[in-house]
C-alpha atoms as an extended CHARMM CRD file, in Angstrom:
* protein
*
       235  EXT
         1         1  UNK       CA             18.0410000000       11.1350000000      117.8320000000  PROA      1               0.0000000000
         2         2  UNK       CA             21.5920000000       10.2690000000      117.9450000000  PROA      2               0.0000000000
         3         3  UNK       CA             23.5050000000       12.2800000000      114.6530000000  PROA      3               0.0000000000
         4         4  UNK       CA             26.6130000000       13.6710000000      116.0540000000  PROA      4               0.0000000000
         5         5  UNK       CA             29.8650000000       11.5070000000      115.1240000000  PROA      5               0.0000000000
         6         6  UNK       CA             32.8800000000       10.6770000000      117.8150000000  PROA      6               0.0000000000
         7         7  UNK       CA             34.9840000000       13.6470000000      115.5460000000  PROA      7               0.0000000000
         8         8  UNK       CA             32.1860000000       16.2200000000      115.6690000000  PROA      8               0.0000000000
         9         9  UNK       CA             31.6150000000       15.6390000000      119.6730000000  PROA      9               0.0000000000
        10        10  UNK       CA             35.6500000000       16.5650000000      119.6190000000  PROA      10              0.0000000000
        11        11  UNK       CA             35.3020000000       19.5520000000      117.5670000000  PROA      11              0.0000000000
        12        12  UNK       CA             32.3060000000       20.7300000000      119.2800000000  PROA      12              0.0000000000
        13        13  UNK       CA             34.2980000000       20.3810000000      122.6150000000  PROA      13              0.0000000000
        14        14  UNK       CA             37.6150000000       21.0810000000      121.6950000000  PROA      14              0.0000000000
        15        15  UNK       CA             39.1920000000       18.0780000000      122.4800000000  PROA      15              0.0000000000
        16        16  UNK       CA             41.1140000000       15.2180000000      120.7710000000  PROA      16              0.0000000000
        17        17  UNK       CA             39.1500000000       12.3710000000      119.1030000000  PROA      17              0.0000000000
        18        18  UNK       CA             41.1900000000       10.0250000000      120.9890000000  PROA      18              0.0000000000
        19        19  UNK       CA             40.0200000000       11.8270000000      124.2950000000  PROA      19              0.0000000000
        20        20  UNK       CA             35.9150000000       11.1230000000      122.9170000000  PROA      20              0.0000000000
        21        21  UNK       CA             37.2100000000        7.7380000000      122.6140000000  PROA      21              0.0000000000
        22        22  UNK       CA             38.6660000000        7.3750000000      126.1320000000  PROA      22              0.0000000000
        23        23  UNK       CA             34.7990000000        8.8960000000      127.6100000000  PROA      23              0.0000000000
        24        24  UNK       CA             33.4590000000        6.2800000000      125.4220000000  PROA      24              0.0000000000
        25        25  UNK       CA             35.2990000000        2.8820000000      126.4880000000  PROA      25              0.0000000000
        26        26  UNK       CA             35.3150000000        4.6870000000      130.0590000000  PROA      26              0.0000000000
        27        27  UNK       CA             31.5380000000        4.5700000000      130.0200000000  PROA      27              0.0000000000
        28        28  UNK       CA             31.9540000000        8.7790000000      131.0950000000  PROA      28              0.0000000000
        29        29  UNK       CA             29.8180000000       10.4680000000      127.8740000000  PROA      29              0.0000000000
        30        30  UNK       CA             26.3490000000        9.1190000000      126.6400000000  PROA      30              0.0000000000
        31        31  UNK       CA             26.7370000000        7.7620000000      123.2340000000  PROA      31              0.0000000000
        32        32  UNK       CA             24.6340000000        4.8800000000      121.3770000000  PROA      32              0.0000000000
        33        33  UNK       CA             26.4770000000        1.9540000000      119.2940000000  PROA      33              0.0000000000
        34        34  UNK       CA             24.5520000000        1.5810000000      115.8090000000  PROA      34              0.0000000000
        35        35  UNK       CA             26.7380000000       -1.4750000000      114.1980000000  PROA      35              0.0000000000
        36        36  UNK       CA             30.1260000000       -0.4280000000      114.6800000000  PROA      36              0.0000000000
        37        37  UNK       CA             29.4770000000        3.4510000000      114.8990000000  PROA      37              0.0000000000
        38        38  UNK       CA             29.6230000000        5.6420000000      117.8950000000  PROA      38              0.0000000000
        39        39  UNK       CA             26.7120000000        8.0150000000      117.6620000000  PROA      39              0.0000000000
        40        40  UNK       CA             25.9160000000       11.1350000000      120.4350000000  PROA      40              0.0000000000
        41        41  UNK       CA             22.6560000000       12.4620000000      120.5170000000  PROA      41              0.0000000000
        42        42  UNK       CA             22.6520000000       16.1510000000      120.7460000000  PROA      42              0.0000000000
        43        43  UNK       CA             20.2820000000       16.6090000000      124.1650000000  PROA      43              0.0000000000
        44        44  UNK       CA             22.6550000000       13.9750000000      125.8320000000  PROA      44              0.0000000000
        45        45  UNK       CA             25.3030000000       15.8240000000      124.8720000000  PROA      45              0.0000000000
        46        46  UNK       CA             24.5470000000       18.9690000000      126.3110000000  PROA      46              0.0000000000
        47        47  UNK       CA             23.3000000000       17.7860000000      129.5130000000  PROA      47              0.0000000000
        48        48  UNK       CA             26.4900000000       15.3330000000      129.8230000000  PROA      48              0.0000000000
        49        49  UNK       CA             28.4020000000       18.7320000000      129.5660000000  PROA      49              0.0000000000
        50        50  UNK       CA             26.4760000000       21.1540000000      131.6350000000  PROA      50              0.0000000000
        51        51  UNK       CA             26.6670000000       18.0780000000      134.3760000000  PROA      51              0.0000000000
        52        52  UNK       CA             30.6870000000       17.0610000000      133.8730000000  PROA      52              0.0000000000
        53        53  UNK       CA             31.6870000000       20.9220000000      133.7280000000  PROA      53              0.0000000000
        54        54  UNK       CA             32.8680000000       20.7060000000      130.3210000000  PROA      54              0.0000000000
        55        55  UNK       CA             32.6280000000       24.7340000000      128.3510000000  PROA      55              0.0000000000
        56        56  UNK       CA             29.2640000000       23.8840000000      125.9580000000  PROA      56              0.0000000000
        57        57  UNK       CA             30.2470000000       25.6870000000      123.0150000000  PROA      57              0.0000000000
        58        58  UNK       CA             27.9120000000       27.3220000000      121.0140000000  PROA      58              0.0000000000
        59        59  UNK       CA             27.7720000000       25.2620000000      118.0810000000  PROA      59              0.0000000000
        60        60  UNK       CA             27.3930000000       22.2570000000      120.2240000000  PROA      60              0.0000000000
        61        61  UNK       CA             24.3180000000       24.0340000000      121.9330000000  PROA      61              0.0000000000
        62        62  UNK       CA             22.0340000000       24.0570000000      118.3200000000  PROA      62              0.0000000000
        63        63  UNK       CA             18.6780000000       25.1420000000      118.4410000000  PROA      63              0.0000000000
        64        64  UNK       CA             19.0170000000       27.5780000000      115.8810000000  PROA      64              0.0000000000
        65        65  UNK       CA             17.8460000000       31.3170000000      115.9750000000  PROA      65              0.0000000000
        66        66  UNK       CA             14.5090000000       31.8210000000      117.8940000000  PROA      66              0.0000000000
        67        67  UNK       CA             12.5000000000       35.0150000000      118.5420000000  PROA      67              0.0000000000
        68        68  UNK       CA             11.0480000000       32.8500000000      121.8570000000  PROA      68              0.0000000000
        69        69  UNK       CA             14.3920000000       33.4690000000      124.2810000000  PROA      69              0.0000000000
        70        70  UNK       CA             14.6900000000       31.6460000000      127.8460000000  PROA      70              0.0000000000
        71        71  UNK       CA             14.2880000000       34.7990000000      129.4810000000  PROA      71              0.0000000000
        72        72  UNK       CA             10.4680000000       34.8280000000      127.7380000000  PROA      72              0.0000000000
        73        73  UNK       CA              9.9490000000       31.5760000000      128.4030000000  PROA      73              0.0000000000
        74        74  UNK       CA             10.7830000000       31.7420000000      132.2460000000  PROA      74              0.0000000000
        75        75  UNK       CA              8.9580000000       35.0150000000      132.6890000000  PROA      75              0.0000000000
        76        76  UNK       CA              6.1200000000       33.3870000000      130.9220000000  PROA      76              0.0000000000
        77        77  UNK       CA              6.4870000000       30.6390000000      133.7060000000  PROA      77              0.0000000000
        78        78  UNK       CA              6.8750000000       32.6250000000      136.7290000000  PROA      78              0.0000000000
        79        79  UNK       CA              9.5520000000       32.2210000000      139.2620000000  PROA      79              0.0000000000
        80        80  UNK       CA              8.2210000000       30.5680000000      142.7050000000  PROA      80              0.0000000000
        81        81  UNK       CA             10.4600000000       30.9250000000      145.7330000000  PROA      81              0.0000000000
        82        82  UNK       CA             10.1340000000       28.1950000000      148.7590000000  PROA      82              0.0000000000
        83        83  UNK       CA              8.3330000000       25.9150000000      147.0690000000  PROA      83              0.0000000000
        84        84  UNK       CA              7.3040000000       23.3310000000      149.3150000000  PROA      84              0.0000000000
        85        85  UNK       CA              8.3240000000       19.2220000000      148.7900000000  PROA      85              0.0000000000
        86        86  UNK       CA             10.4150000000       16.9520000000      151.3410000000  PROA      86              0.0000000000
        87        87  UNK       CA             10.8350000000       14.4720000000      148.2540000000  PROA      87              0.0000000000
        88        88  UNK       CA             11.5010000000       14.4920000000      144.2300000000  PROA      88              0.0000000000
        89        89  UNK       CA              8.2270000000       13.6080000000      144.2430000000  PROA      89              0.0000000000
        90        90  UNK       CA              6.2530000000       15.5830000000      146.4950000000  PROA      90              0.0000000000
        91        91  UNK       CA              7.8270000000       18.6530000000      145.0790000000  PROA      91              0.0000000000
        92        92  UNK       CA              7.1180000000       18.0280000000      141.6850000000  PROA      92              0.0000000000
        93        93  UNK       CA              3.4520000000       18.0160000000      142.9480000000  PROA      93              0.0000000000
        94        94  UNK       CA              3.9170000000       21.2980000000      144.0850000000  PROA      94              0.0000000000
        95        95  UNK       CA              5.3620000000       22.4870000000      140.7940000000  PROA      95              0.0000000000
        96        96  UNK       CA              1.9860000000       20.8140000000      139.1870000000  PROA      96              0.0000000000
        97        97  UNK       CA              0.1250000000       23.2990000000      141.3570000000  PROA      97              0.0000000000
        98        98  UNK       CA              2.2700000000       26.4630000000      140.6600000000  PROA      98              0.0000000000
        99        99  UNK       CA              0.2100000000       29.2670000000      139.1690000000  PROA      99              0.0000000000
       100       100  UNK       CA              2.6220000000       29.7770000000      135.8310000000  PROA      100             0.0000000000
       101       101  UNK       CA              1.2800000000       26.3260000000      134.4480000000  PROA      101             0.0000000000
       102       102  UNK       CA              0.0290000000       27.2200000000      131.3530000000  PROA      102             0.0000000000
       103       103  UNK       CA             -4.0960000000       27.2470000000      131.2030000000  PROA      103             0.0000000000
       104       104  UNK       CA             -5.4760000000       24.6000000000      129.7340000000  PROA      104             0.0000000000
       105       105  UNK       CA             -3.0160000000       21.9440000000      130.9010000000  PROA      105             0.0000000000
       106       106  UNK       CA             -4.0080000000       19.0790000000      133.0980000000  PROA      106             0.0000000000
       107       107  UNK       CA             -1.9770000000       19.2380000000      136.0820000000  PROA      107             0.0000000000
       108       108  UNK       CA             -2.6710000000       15.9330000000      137.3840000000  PROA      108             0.0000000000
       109       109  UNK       CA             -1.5900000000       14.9770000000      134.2080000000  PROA      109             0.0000000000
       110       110  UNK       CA              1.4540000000       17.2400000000      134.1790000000  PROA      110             0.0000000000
       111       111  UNK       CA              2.0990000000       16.0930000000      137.9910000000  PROA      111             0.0000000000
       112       112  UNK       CA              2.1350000000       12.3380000000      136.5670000000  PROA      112             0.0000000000
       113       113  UNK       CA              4.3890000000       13.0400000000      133.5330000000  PROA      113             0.0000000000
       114       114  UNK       CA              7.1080000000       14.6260000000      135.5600000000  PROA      114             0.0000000000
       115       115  UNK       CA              7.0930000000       12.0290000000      138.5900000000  PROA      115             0.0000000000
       116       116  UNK       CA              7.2310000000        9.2500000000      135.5270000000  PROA      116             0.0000000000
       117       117  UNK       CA             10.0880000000       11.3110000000      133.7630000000  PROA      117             0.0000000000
       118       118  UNK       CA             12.0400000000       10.7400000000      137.2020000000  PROA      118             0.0000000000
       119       119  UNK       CA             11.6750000000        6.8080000000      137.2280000000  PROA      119             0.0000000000
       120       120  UNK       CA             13.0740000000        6.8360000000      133.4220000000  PROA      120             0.0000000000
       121       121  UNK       CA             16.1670000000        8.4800000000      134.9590000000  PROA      121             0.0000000000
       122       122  UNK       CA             16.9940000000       11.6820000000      137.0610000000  PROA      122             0.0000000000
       123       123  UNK       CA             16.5040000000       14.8980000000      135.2440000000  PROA      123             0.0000000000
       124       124  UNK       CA             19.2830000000       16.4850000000      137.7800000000  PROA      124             0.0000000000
       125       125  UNK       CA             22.0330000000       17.1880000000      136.0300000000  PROA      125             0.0000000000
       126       126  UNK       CA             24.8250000000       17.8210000000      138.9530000000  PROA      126             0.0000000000
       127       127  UNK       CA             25.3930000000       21.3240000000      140.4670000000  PROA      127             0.0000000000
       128       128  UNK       CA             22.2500000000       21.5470000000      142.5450000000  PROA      128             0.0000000000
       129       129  UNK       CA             20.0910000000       21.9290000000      139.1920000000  PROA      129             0.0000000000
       130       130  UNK       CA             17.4320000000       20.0790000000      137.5320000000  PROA      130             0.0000000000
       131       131  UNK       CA             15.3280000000       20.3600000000      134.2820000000  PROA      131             0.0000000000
       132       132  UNK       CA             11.9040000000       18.0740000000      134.7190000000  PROA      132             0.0000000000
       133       133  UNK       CA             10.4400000000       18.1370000000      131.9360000000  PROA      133             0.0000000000
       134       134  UNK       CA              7.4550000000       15.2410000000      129.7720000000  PROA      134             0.0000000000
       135       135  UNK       CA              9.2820000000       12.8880000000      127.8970000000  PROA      135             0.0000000000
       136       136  UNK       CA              6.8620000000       13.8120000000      124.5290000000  PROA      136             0.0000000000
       137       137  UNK       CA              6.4710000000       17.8250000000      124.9930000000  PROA      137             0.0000000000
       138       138  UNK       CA              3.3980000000       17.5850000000      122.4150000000  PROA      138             0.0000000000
       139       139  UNK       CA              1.1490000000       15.6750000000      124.5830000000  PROA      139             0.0000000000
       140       140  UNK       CA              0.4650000000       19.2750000000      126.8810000000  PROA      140             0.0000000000
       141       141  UNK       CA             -0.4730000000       20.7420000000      123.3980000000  PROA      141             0.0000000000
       142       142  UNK       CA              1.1650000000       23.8510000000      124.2170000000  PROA      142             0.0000000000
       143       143  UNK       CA              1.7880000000       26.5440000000      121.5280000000  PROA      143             0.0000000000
       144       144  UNK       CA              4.5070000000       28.8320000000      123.2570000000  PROA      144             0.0000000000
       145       145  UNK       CA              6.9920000000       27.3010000000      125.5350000000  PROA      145             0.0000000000
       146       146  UNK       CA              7.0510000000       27.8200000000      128.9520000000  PROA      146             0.0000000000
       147       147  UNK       CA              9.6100000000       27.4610000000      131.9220000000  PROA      147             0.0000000000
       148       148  UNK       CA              8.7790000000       27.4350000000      135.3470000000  PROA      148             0.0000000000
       149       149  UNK       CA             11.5370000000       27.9220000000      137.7050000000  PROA      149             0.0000000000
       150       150  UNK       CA             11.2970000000       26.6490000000      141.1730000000  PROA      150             0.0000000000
       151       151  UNK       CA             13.4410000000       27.4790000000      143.9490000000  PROA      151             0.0000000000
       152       152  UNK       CA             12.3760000000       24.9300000000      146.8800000000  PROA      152             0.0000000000
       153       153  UNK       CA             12.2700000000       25.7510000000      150.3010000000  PROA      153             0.0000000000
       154       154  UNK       CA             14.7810000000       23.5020000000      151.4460000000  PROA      154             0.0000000000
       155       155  UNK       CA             17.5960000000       21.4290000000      149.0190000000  PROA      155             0.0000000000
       156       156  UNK       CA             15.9640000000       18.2140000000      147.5230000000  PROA      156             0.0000000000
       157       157  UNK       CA             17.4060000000       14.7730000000      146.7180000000  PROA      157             0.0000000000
       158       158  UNK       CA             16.8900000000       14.4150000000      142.9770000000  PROA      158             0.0000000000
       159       159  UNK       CA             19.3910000000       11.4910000000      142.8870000000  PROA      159             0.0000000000
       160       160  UNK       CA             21.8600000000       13.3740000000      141.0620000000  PROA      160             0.0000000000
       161       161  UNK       CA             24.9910000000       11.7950000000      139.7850000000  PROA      161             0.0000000000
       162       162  UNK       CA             26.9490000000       14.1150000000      141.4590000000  PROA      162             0.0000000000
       163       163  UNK       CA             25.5210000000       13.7760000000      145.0630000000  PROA      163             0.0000000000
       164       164  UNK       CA             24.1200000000       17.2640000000      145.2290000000  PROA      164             0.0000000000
       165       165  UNK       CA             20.6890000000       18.3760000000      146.3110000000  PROA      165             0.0000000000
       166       166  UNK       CA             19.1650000000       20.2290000000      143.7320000000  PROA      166             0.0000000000
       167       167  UNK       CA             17.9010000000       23.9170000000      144.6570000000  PROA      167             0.0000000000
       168       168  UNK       CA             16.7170000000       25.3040000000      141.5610000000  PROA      168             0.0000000000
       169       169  UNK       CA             14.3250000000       23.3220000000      139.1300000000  PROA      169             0.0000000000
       170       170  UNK       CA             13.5240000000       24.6180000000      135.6760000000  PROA      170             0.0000000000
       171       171  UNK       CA             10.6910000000       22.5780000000      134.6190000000  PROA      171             0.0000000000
       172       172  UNK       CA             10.3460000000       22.7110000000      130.4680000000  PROA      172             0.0000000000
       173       173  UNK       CA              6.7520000000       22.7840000000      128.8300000000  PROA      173             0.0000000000
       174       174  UNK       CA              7.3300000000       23.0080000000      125.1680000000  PROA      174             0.0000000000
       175       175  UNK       CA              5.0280000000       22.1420000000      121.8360000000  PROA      175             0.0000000000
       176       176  UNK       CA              7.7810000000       20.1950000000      120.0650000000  PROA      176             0.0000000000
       177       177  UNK       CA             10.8400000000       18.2500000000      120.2710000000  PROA      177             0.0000000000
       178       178  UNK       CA             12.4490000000       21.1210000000      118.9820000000  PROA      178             0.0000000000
       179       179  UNK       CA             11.3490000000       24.4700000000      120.8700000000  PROA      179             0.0000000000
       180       180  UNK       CA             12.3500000000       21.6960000000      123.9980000000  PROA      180             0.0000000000
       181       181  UNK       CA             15.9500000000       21.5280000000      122.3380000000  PROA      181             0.0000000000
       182       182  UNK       CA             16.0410000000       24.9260000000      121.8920000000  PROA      182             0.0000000000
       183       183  UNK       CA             15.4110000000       26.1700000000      125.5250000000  PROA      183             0.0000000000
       184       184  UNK       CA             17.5520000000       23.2320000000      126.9120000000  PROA      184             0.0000000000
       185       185  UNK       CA             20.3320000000       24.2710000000      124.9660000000  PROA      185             0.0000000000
       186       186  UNK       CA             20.1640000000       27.8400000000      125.7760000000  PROA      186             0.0000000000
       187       187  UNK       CA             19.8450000000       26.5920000000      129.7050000000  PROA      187             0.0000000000
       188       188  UNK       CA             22.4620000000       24.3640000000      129.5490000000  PROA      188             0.0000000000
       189       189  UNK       CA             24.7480000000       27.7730000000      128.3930000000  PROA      189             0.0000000000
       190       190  UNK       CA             23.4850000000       30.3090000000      130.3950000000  PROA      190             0.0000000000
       191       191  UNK       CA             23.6470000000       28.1430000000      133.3820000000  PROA      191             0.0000000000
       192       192  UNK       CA             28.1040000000       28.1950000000      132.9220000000  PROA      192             0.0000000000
       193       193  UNK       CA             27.3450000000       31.7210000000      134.6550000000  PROA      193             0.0000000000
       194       194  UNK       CA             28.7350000000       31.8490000000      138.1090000000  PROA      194             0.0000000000
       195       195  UNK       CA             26.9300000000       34.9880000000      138.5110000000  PROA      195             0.0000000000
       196       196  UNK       CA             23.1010000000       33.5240000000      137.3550000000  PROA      196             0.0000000000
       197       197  UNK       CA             24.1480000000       30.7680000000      139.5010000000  PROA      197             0.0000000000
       198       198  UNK       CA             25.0820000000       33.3430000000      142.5120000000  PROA      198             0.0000000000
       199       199  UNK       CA             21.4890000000       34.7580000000      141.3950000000  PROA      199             0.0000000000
       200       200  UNK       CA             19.9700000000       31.5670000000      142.0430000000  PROA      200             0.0000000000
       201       201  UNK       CA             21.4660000000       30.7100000000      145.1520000000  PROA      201             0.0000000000
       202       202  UNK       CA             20.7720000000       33.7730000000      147.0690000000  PROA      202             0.0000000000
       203       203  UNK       CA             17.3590000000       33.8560000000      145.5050000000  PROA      203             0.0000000000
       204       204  UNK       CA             17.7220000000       37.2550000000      143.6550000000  PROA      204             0.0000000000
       205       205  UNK       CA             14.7380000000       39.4520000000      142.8470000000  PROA      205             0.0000000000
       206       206  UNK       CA             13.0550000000       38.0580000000      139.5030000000  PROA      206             0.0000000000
       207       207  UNK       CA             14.0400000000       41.1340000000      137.6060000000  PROA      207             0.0000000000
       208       208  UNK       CA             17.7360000000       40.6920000000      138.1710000000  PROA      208             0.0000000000
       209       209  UNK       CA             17.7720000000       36.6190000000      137.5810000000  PROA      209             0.0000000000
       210       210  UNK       CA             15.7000000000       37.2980000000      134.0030000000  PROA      210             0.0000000000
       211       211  UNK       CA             18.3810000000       40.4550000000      133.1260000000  PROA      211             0.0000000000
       212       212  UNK       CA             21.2800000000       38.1000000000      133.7250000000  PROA      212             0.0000000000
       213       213  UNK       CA             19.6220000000       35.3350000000      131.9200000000  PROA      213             0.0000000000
       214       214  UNK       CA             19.3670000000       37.9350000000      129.1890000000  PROA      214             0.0000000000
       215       215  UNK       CA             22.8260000000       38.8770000000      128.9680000000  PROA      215             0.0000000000
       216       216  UNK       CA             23.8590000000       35.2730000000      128.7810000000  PROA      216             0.0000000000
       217       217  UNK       CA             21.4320000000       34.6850000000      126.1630000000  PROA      217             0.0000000000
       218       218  UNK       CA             22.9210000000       37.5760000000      123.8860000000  PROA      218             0.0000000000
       219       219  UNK       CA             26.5260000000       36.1140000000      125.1610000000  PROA      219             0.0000000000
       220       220  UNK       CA             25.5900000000       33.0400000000      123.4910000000  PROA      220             0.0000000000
       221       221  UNK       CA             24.2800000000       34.6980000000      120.2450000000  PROA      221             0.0000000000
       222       222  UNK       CA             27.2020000000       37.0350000000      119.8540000000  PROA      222             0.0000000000
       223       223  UNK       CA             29.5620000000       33.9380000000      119.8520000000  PROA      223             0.0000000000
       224       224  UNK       CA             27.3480000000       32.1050000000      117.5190000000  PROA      224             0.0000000000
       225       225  UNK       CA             27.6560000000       35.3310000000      114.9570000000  PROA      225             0.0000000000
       226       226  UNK       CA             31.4680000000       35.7180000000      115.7020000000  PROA      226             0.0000000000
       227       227  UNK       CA             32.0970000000       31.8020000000      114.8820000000  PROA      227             0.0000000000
       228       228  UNK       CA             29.8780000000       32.0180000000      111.6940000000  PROA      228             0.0000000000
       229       229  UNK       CA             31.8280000000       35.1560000000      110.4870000000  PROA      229             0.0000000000
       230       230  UNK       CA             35.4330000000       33.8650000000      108.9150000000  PROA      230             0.0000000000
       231       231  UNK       CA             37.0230000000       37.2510000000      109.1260000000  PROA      231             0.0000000000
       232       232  UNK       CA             35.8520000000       38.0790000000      112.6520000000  PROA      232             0.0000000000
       233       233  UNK       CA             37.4920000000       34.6400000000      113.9820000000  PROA      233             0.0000000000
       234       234  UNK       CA             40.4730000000       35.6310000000      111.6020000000  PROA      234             0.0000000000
       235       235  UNK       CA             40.9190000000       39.0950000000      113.5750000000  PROA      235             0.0000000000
């Protein structure tokens, strides 16, 4: 849903309004017209930023506190190295298959909703990443969510806006709109790292990837604490 107003997208980023309003008449940031508003919506928002480069700041992230963290949810998942696929499609097939689905889930089904979340528009969003995920989470009837994160054998065209083949795919299972939210936002933070990212790329050992995932994830809830406490921004 679309809820965030042209000045809160500027606070949220630190920028001027007049800069939101140069992305907008640019066409450069997602944003819906509802009369003669300019609405954001928050998911948009935080993928247009992880995939422009812009800092996400916390507040901007949302999701709220959770006792499920990414690092659960991707252990949960599993983390499957040369995963095999010469296409988008072929391997999102092979993440269908991948031993961390969740039991109980379909995976024909699960292969069908990801290839059909492709033709509604690319889930890569630019640095060699990409977040798959079923346009309505509640249809896998999950109870916990779940991440699986797929590093393919060889870089595949995901028809990224920026160009780049993507080489790590998270793909989000999640039981509501919400628990989806929350894990997107927290990836969309943690993946600002350079070091997760120089995880990622030289295909780390699980146990390192999940620590640094970790550390980003208490990164992100130390800021949230510091910028809800008036007298620790004050010091």
């Amino acid at each position: 849903m679309a809820d965030l107003s042209v000045r809160e997208v500027a606070r949220l980023l630190g920028v001027a309004e007049k800069t939101v309003w140069q992305w907008v008449r640019a066409g450069e940031i997602p944003h819906t017209r509802l009369r003669e508003e300019i609405l954001f919506n928050r998911v948009e928002l935080q993928q247009w930023a992880l995939r422009s480069g812009h800092p996400l700041p916390p507040e901007a992230a949302g999701g709220g506190a959770s006792s499920e963290t990414l690092a659960d949810a991707i252990a949960r998942g599993g983390i499957a190295r040369d995963v095999p696929g010469g296409t988008r499609e072929e391997v999102l097939s092979a993440v269908a298959a991948l031993p961390g689905v969740p039991a109980g889930v379909d995976r024909a089904l699960l292969r069908a909703l990801l290839v059909a979340g492709e033709r509604f528009g690319s889930t890569a969003l630019g640095g060699g990443f990409a977040f798959p995920h079923p346009r309505d989470p509640q249809v896998l009837g999950l109870s916990v969510p779940t991440v699986l994160l797929a590093l393919p054998e060889r870089p595949v065209d995901f028809q990224a806006l920026d160009g780049q083949p993507v080489t790590a795919i998270f793909t989000i299972l999640s039981p509501t709109v919400q628990a989806h939210l929350a894990i997107l936002s927290r990836l969309a933070y943690v993946l600002h790292d350079q070091e997760l990212r120089r995880l990622l790329a030289a295909r780390a050992p699980d146990a390192a990837i999940l620590e640094r995932v970790r550390a980003g994830e208490a990164a992100l809830a130390a800021e949230r604490a510091r910028r809800s406490d008036p007298e620790e921004g004050e010091a």
